[in-house]
C-alpha positions as CSV (number, residue, x, y, z in Angstrom):
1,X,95.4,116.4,80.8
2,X,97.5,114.8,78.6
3,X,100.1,112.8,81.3
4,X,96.6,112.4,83.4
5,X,95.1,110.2,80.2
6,X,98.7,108.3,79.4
7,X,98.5,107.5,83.4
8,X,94.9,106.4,83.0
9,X,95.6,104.1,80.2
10,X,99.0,102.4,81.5
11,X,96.8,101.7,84.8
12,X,94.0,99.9,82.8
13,X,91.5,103.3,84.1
14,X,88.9,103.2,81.5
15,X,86.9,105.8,82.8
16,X,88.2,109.6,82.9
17,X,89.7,109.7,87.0
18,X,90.0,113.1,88.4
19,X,93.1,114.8,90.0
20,X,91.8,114.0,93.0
21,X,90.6,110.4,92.8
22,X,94.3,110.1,91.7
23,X,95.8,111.4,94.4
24,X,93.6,109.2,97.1
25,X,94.6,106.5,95.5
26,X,98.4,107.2,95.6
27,X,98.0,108.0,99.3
28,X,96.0,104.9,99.4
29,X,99.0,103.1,98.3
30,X,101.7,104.5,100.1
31,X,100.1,103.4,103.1
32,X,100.0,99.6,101.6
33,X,103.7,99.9,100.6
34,X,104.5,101.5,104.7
35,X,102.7,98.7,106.3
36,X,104.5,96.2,103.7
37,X,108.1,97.6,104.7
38,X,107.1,97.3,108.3
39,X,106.0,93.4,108.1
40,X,109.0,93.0,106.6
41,X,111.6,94.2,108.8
42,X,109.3,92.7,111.6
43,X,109.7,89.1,109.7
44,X,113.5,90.3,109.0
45,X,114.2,90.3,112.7
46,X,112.4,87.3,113.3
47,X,114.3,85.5,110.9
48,X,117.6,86.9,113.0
49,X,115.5,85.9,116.3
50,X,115.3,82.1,114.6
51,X,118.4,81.9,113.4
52,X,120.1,82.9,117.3
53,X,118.0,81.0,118.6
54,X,119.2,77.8,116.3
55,X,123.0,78.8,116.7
56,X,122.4,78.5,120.6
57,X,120.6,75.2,120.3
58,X,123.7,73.7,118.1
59,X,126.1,74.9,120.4
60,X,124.4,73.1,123.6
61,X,124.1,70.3,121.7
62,X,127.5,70.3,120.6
63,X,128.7,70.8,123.9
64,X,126.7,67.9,125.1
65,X,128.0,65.4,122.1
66,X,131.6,67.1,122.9
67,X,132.1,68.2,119.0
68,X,135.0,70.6,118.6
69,X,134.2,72.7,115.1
70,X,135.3,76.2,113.9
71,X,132.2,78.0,112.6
């Protein structure tokens, strides 16, 4: 009961939660946190997709202006 109130109190629960109420809301938020780390490795690759897809862009252009670098 004890690390149930402290838990309670550091959350701002006023109201006494039970056990169970608890523990939906932890499963509650592991699903938040899963579909947070999926968005973000699906914006991570997009950010790879983008940044190919500049590199390629550069290099026609490059090509086109006849530019000689070493990236």
């Amino acid at each position: 009961m004890i690390a149930t109130n402290w838990f309670q109190k550091k959350w701002g629960l006023e109201d006494p939660v039970l056990t169970d109420e608890l523990y939906n809301r932890i499963v509650e938020l592991e699903q938040r946190v899963r579909v947070l780390e999926e968005e973000n490795i699906e914006t991570t690759n997009e950010l790879y997709r983008l940044e190919n897809s500049l590199d390629a862009r550069i290099d026609i252009i490059a090509e086109r202006c006849q530019i000689n670098y070493d990236v």
